[in-house]
N, C-alpha and C positions, 0 to 999 in steps of 0.2 A: 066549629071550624068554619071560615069564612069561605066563601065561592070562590072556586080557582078562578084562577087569572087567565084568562081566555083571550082570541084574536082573530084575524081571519083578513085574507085580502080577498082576489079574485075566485080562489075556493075557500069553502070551509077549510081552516087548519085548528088541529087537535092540539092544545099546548099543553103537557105532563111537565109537573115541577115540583119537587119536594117543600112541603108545608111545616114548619117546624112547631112545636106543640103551645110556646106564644104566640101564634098569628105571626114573627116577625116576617116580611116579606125576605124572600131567599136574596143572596146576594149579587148575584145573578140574574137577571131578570130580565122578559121580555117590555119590551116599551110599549104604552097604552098606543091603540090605534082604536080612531074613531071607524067603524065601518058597520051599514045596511045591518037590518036583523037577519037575522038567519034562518032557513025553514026548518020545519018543526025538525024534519028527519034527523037535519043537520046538526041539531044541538042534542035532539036527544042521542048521536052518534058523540058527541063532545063527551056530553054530562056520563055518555055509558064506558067511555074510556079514559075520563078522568078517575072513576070509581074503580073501572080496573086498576088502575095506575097506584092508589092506595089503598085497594083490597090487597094488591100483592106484598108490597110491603108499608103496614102501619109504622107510624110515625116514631115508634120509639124501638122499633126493629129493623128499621131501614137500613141498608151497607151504607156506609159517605162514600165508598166508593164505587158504587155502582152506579150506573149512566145514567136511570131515575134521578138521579139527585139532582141532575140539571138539567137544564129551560127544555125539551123536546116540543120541537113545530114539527106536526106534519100535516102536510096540505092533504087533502081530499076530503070527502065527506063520510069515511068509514062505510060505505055500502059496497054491496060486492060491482056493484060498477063504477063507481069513484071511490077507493081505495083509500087508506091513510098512504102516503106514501113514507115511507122507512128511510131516514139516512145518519150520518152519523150525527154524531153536535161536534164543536169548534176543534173539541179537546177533547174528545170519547175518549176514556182508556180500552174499549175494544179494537177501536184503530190500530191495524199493525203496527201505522206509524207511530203512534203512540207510546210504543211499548219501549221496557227498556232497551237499551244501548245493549247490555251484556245478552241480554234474553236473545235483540235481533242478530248478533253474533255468534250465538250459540246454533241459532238457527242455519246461519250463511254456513258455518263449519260443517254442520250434516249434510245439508246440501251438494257442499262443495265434497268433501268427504263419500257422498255416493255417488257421486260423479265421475271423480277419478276412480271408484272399484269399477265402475263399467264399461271405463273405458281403459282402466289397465286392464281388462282380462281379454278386451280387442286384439292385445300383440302381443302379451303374456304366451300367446298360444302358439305366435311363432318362434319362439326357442326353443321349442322341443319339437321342429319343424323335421330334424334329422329322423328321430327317432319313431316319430308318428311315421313315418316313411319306411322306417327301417320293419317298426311291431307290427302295422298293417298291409304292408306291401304294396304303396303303392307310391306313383309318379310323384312328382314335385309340385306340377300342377294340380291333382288333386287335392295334395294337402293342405294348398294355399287355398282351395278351398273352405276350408275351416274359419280363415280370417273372411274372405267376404263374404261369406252366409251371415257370419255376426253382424256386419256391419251392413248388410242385406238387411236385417232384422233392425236395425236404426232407422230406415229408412219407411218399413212398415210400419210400424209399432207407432210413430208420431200422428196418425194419418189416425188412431184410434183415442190414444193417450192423451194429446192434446184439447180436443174437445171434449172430453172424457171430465178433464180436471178443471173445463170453466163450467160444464153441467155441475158435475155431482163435486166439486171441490179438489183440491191438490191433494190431500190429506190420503182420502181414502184411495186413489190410484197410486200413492207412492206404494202404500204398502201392501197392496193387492200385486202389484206389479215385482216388488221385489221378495215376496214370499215364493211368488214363482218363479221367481230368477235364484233364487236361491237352492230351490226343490231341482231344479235343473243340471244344475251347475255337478249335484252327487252323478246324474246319469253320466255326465263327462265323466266323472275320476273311475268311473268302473267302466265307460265303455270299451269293448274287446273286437269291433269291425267297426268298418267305416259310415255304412247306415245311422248307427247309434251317437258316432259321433259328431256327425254335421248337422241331424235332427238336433241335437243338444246345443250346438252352436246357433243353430238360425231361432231355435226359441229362448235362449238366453236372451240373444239378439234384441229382440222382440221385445222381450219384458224390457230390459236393459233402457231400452233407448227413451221409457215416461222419466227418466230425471234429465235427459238432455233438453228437455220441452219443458216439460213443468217446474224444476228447479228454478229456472231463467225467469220465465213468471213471479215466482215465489220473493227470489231475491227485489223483483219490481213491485213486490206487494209490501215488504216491509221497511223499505229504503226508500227517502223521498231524495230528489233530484240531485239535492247539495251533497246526499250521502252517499249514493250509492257508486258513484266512482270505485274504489276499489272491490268493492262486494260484488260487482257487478267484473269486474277481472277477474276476479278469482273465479268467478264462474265462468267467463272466458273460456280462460286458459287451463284448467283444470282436464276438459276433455281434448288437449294437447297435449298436457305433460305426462298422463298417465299411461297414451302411446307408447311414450318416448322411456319410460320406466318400466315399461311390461316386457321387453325384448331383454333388460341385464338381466332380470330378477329369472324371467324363464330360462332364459340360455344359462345361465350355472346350475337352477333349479334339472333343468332336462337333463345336465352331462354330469348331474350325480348318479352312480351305479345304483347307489341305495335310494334315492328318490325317484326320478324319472320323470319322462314328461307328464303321468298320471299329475303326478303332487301338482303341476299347476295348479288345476281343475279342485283340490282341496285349498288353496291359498287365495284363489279367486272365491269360494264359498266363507273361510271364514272372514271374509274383508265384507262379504253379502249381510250375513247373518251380524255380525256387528253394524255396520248402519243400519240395519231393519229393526233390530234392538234399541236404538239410540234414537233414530227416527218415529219409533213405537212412541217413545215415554219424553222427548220433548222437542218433538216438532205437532206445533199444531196446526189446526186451518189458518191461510194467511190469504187467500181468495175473496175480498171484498162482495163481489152480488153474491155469494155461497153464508155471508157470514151476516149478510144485511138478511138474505131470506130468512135465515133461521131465527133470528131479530121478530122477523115480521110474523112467524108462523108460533112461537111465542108468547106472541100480544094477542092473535088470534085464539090460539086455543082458550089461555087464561081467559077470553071475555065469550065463553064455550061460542063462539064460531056467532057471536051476535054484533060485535063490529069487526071488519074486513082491512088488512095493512096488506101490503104488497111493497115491491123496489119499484124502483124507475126500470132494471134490465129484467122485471117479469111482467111487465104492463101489456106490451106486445106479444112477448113470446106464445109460440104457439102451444096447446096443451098436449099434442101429440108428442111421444117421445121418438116417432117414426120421424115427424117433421123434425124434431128438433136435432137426431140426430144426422140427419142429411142433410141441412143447413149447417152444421158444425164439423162436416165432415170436410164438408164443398170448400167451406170457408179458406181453409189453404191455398188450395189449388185457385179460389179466386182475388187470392193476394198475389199470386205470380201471374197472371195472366191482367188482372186491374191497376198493379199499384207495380210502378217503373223501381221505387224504390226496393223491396221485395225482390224482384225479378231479377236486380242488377248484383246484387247485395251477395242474395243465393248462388249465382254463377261463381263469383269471385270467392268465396267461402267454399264453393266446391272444387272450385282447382287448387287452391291450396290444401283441403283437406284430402285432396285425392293423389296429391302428391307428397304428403308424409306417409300414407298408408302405401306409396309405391313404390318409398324405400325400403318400408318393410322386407318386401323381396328383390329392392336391390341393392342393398347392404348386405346380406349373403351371399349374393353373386359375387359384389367390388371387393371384399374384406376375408369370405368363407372359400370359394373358390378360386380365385384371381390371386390370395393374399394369403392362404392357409392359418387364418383366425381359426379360433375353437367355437360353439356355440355362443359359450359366453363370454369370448373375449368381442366375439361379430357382436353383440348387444352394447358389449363398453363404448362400442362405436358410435352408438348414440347420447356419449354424454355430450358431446360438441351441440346436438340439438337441444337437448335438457339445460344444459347453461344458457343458452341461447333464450328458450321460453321463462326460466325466472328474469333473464334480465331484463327482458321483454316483461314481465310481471312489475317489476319493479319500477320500468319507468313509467308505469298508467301513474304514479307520484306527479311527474311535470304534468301529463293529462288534467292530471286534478285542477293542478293550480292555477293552468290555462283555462278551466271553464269553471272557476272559481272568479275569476278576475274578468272573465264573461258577464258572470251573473250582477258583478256588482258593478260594473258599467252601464246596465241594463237600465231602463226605466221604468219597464216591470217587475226586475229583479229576478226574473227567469232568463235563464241562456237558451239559445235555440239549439237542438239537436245538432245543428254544428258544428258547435263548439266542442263536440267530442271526436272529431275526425282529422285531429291533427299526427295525433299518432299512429294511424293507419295511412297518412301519406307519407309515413316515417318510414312504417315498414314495406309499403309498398315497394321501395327501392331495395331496403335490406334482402328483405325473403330473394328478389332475383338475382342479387350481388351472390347471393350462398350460394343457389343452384349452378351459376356459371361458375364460380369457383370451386364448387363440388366435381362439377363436369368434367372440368380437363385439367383437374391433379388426381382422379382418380384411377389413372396408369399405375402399375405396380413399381415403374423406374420410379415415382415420385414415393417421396418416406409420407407412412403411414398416416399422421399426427397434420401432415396438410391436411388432407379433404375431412377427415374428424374435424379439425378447426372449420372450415367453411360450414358446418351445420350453426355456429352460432350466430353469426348473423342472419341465416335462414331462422332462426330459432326465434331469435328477436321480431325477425318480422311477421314470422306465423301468429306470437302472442297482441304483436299490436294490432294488427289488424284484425284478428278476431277479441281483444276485449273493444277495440274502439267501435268497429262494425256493431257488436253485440250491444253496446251501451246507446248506442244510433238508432238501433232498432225499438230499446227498451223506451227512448224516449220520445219517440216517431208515434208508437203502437201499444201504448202504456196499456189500455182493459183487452187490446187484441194480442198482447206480444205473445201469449202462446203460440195463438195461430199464425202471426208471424215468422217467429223464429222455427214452429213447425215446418212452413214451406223452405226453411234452408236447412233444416235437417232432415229433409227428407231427397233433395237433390241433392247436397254436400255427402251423405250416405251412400248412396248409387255410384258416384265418382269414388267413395274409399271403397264399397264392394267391388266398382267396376276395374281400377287402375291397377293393384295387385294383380289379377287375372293379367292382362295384356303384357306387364313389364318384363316379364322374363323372357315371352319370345320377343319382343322388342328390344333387347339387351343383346339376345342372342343375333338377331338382324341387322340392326345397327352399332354393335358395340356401344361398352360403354358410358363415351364421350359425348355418341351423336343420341344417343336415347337420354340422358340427361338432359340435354341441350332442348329436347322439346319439350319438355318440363318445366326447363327456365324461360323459352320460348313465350310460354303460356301464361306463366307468371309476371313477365315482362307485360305481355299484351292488356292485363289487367291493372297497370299501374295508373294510367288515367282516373279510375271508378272513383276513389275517394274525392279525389279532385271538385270532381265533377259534381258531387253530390255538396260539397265544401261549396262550391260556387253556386250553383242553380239549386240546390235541396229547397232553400225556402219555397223557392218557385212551384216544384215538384208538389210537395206539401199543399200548397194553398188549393191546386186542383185533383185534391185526394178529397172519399169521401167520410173515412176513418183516421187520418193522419192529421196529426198534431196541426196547429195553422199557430201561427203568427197573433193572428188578428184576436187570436182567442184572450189574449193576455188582456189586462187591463193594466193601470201602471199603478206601482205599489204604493201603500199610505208616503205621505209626506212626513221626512225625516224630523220634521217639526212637530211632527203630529205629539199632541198628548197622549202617553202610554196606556192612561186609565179611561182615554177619550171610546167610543164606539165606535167598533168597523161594523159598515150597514152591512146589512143584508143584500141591496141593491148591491152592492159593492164586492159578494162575495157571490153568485147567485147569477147577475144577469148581463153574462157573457156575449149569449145570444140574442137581445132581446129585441137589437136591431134587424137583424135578420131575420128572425121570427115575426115580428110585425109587420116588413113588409110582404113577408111569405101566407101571411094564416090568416083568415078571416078576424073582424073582432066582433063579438058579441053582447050580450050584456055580464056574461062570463070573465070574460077577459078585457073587459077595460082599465082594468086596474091592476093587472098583471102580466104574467106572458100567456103569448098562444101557445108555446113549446110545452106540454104536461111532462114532456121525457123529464124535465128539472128536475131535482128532489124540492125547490123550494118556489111557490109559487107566491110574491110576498108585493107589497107598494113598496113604492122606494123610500118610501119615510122606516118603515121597520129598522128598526136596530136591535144587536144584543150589544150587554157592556162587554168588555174582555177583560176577565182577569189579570190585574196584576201583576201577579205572583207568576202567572203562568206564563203572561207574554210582558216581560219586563221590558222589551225593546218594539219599536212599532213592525219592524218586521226580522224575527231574530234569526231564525232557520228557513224562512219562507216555508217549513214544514205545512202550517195550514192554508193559508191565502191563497200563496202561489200553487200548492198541490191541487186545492179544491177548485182554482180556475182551470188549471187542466183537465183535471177528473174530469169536471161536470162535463167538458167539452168533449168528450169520450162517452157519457152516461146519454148524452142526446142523440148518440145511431141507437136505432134498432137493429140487433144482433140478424133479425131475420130478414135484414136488408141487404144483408152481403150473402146472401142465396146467389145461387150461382143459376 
């Protein structure tokens, strides 16, 4: 068998590549570079992981389809202080992105799918608002307690969940989290006092609220830029519409004599135990530094612990899990108070969110007492919102197409986060058009069927503004967006626990007209936000220390380019390198590469790989790799324990 094919720039890098059993060279291949010999340690770290590499699998046992089979560079020198560093290759088939189309839509449907069970059993609960009132004896106010304990427990639960699932992966919090949302969910259908049953609601809550956070990650983990548009709504809007659908389903389900409002609490379990089922058997990890460690720790063991891989997000990190959970807790809380975007983002997502959970209780005021509805005719009342949120789903389509025609204007061929906030200053206007016109046709002299109507343009604007918000975020805080989106699920929460609580005596106070009227008030006041972000975002951005920047892009091959030509390494790789050079010392280390080690690729600018073909028949066909891997890396260069609070 001939000598692998080895290489190295400013570190030793490890090249693994399938040898076929005539010596042909693979087809595939890294390009010869002249450079320095190398120290002993360093090659004998080479030559002991190149052996791993066809100890694991010989040459007539090998998958084709495993990752081994092509070029793997990694820079370090395998020792436990220069590390191999782990990353994918061009075309990993481990890459979420990678995967198929059907498979990553199977995935978005569970997602989405558990998303809506936890947050229809949020208002589910208030159809059988009567009745809980009537079997436990108590006030109106109390019972409305049941709904923001739940949504209390949204607001907790993130603060654990989220950091939770970029530690130990998405995977195993979904279903640690929904096991016990599930277990819970039985204590409602039997509880028989009120103790039993708000404990039951605030720890549903709880469990409930790891797919409001991690799902939204997940869909940003296997969707690259161009795709995720809709996938990225439907995760929107999902904990909107299933509001909006838990008050018909309880109100006939409560004002059946033979069912009651118990049976909720059985309809909300088997809708639990069915996504935990579905999410057991195919949803897998989709967490990039969770799925690169495992990678690394892998390589380690197979070569029993005698060469050293690590990631670029474990280089830093600290090994206490004390540290690591207080930096990952803080992390939230120091995206609303560091990052304007965050901060502004959160607010506005919380007054609207805290204004559909405040029709909850004022929709059986305007419709059940004012208007003598039944339970469940009060719930029907909410299809004017429900039509409202698909239509609002349905136009993230123009979305699309506007930051479709972004992208290919572009000369990086990436759109800026921008380009997704046209339809949130769509809805901006609609959501306060609904609340004024909710407002004052909600008199009993006015027929029924107006202020129902006025919830769809409320409806539409709720959906745009949080898929467009939400897609803003994803593409702002691509390896942070948990933690991001955690800070607005956790202030957005407080406003649907808090708003409920006040509206009824504020109905009672003001009537009404003028207690809607501050709602839309507030809705109104926030109509600027998208705006603003549409205009100055880039700005905002560029003096962030974790958000996406502009300058990170390079501009994409030329359309002239030879499809079978080589895209460099430099070219995929050194984003930062101006920055880092003028930032970092240079040594005898680093003259020939960058100072930044955070990279996964530490290479001269002559390195090239070829690109297949077959695989990228256009020189940039999805921006799937190029353009994703200049963002990523751009994200892979913080240290996670930098954003310590």
């Amino acid at each position: 068998m001939p000598p692998p094919q080895s290489w190295a720039t400013s570190s030793t890098t490890c090249t693994l590549h399938r040898q076929s059993i005539d010596s042909t060279p693979p087809t595939s291949a890294i390009s010869h570079i002249n450079t320095p010999s190398q120290s002993h340690s360093s090659s004998h770290a080479n030559a002991q992981a190149f052996r791993l590499n066809h100890a694991r699998f010989p040459d007539n046992k090998r998958p084709e389809s495993s990752p081994a089979d092509r070029p793997r560079t990694y820079p370090g020198n395998g020792t436990p202080e220069d590390p191999f560093i782990v990353d994918w290759d061009l075309d990993d088939p481990e890459n979420p992105y990678n995967w198929s189309t059907a498979r990553r839509w199977l995935i978005t449907a569970q997602l989405a799918s558990t998303t809506f069970t936890v947050s229809f059993s949020s208002s589910a609960y208030s159809g059988g608002l009567q009745g809980t009132m009537h079997d436990l004896n108590v006030s109106d106010d109390i019972a409305i307690l049941g709904i923001s304990l739940y949504v209390l427990g949204f607001a907790l639960g993130p603060l654990f969940f989220a950091p939770l699932g970029e530690m130990f992966g998405r995977r195993i919090v979904f279903l640690m989290t929904l096991s016990v949302y599930s277990l819970f969910q039985l204590q409602g259908a039997f509880s028989k006092n009120l103790p039993t049953l708000l404990s039951c609601r605030l720890i549903t809550g709880i469990a409930g609220s790891s797919p409001l956070t991690n799902a939204g990650g997940a869909v940003s983990d296997i969707w690259n830029f161009r795709e995720r548009g809709l996938a990225s709504a439907i995760y929107a809007t999902v904990p909107f519409l299933g509001p909006v659908i838990g008050p018909i389903v309880g109100g006939f389900v409560a004002e059946n004599p033979r069912l009651g409002w118990h049976f909720n609490f059985w309809i909300m379990l088997m809708f639990s135990v069915l996504t935990l089922v579905v999410g057991y058997f195919f949803t897998p990890e989709t967490y990039k530094p969770v799925l690169l460690r495992r990678r690394a720790q892998k390589l380690q063991k197979a070569s029993n612990n005698t060469v050293y891989y690590s990631t670029s997000y474990d280089l830093n990190r600290s090994k206490s899990f004390t540290q690591i959970m207080r930096t990952n807790l803080s992390r939230p809380f120091v995206f609303v108070v560091t990052e304007p975007i965050v901060l502004l983002l959160a607010i506005y997502i919380s007054i609207v969110y805290g204004t559909l959970y405040a029709l909850f209780s004022a929709f059986p005021i305007v419709f059940q007492h004012h208007r003598g509805f039944t339970p469940g005719q009060g719930g029907l009342a909410f299809l004017g919102v429900g039509i409202g949120v698909i239509l609002g789903t349905a136009s993230q389509s123009i979305q699309n197409r506007i930051y479709w025609r972004s992208m290919d204007k572009s000369e990086t061929g990436h759109a800026p986060p921008e380009a997704r906030l046209h339809m949130a200053m769509v809805g901006g206007v609609l959501a306060p058009v609904g609340l004024w016109w909710f407002a004052w046709t909600s008199m009993p002299s006015v027929h029924w069927i107006v202020p129902i109507l006025a919830g769809v343009p409320f409806g539409i604007g709720v959906a745009q503004i949080l898929q467009s918000l939400t897609a803003y975020l994803m593409d702002t805080y691509n390896v942070y967006f948990a933690s991001a989106i955690a800070a607005t699920v956790v202030l957005r929460s407080c406003c649907g626990a808090a708003f409920p609580l006040f509206s009824p005596s504020m109905f009672d106070a003001l009537g009404d007209q003028w207690a809607m009227s501050v709602f839309a008030a507030l809705s109104t006041a926030c109509m600027p936000i998208p705006v603003l972000f549409w205009k100055y975002g880039w700005w905002i951005r560029s003096k962030s220390r974790v958000a996406f920047k502009d300058s990170d892009l390079l501009p994409r091959p030329d359309s002239t380019t030879n499809p079978t030509s080589s895209v460099g390494f430099s070219q995929l790789d050194t984003i930062h390198e101006k920055d880092t050079a003028a930032n970092s010392p240079t040594d005898d280390k680093t003259h020939t590469g960058f100072t930044d080690h955070s990279l996964p690729y530490h290479v001269t600018p002559q390195a090239s790989v070829a690109v297949n073909p077959s695989r990228h028949p256009h020189p940039y066909p999805t921006q799937v790799d190029v353009d994703h891997r200049q963002f990523e890396h751009h994200n892979d260069r913080h240290d996670p324990s930098s954003l310590e609070a």
